[in-house]
N, C-alpha and C positions, 0 to 999 in steps of 0.2 A: 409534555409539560403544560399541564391544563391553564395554570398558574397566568399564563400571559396572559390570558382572555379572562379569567375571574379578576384579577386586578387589575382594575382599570383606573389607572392611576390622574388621571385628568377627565375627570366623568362632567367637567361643564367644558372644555375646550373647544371653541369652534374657529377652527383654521382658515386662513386666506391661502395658503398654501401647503399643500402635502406631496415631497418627494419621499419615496423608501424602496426598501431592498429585502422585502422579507424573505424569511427563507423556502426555499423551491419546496412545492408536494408536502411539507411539514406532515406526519403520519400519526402521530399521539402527544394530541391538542385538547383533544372534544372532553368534557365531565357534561354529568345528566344538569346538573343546573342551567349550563346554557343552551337546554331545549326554546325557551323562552325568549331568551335575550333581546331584550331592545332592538339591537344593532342590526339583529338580521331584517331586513325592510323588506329586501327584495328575495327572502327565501333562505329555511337553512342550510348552511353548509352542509358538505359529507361529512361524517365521522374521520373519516379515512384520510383524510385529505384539508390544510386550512387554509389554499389558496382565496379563495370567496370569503374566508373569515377574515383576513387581513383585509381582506378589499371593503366590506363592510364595516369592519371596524375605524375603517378612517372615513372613509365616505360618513359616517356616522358623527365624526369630527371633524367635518368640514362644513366651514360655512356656506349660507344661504349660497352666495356667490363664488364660493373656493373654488380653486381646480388643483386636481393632482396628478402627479407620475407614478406608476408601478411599475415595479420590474418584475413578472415572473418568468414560469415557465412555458413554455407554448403550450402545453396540455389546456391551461385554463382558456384557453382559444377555440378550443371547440371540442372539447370532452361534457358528455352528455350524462357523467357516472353520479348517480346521486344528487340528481337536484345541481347539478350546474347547467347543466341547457337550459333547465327553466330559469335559473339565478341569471345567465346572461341573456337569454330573453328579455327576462324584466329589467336590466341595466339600460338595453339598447330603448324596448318601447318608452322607458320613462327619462329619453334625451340625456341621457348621464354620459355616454362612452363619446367622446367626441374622435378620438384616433388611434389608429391601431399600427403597432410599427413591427416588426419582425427585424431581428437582430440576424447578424452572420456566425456563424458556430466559431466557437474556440475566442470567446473572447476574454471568457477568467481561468483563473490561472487553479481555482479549487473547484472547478465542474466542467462537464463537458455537458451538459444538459442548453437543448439551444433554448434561445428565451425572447421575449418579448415586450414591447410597455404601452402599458396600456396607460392615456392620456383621458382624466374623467373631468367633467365637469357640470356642478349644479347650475351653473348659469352660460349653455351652451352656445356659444353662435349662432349657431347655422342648424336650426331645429330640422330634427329627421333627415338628416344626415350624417355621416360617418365617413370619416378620410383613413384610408388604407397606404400606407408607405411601406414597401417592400425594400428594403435597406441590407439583404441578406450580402450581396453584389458588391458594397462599400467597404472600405477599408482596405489594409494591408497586412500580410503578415509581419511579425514582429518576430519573430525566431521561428524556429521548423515548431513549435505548436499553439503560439500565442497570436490571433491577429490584436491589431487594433486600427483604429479611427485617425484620420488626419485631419487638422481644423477645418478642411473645407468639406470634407463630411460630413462632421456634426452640423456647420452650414448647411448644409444642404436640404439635411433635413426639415432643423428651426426652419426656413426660411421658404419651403415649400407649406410648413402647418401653419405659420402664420399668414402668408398669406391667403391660403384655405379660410382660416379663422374671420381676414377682412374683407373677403370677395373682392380682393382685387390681385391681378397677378395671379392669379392662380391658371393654373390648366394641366386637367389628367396628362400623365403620360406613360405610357403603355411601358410594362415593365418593373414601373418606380411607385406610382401613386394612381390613385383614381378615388373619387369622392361618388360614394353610392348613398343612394334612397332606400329607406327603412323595407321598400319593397325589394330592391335586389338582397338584401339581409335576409329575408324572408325567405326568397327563394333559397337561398346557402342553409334553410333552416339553422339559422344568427348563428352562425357558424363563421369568425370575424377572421381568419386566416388570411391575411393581406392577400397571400399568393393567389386566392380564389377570385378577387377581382381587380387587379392591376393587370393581369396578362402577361403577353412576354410583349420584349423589346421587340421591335423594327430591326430586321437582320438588314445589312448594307449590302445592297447587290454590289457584285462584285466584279460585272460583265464576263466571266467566263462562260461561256456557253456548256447547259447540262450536259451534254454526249461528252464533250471534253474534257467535262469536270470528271462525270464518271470512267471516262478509261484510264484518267490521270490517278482517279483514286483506287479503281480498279487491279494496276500496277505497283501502287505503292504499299498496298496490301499484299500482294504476290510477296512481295521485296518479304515486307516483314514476318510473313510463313517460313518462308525462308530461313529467316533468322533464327525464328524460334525454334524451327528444327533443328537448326547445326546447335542451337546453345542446350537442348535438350538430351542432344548425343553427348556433348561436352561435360553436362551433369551427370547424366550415366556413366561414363567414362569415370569422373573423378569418384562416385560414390563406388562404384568397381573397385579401383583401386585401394579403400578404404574398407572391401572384404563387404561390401552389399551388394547384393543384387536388385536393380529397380526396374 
């Protein structure tokens, strides 16, 4: 539905704020007219694909000063297909992307596709920087296939990017967040996947000593061969009885 991107229905609008949810991968977007288009600044979109069209298209409608939130899909995180590695290249060198958050799966109720938000801003704090929050970890399940968020998660979050934002209160921490320099991006070839520079958490020793860990767990393993053998005869048994042989 090319329609969305030819009509542009607010063609002087320039936003102090832009939240959206557009929709994931959109596949048949593109008409030949918008080879040209204004909007694209920082490169055109794929045909194939109008994540980067959405994102320019508001970036495009944001003011001098604006910032926005996008929700997509992780793909536009480091997929290099068609002019998006170079699209998020030039997002990052021209201080636009200020944070990158990574969602935990299964959080809507009409996709299973995991996703991410991307926080932009023309007028960025903290130049040549980019704060990575790994948020995958947060939350709870809400039935056998829904999670969602408890208010002190979304806490958690805000409240680690704003202080990012004011240099004060902030500090990486291994697992969650970590604020890199345009050169560690670089080295990711801008490849902005939270996971690639937060790391992992700090496992809590436990005092158990290795040798004892291992023959504790060495045992417990045993146990459960065990198990799976006799419940393996017990399926052969029952499909037996039901005229199969397995």
């Amino acid at each position: 539905m090319p329609i969305r991107f030819l009509d542009d229905q607010h063609t002087d609008l320039r936003a102090d704020f832009v939240m959206a949810n557009p929709p994931f991968n959109m596949k048949e977007w593109w008409h030949a007219k918008l080879e040209e288009d204004v909007r694209w600044q920082y490169g055109t979109p794929p045909q194939g694909n109008a994540n980067f069209a959405w994102m320019q298209h508001m970036l495009h409608h944001l003011a001098p000063s604006g910032s926005m939130a996008l929700l997509l899909a992780n793909g536009s995180m480091s997929s290099n297909t068609n002019n998006e590695g170079k699209i998020r290249k030039n997002l990052i060198e021209q201080n636009l992307v200020a944070c990158m958050v990574a969602l935990p799966g299964q959080l809507f109720t009409n996709t299973q596709i995991p996703a991410c938000i991307w926080l932009l801003s023309k007028a960025k704090a903290r130049k040549g920087e980019v704060l990575f929050i790994d948020a995958r970890n947060l939350g709870f399940m809400k039935g056998r296939v829904l999670r969602d968020f408890k208010a002190e998660d979304i806490k958690q979050i805000a409240d680690t990017y704003h202080a990012w934002q004011q240099s004060e209160g902030y500090d990486d921490e291994a697992g969650f967040c970590y604020s890199a320099k345009l050169a560690d991006i670089e080295k990711h070839d801008f490849v902005l996947t939270p996971g690639r520079y937060v790391g992992a958490a700090e496992q809590e020793d436990d005092g158990e000593p290795f040798a004892e860990k291992m023959a504790r767990l060495t045992e417990q393993l045993k146990g459960q061969f065990v198990e799976s053998t006799k419940l393996e005869a017990e399926i052969k048994d029952n499909l037996k009885g039901l005229g199969y042989e397995c």
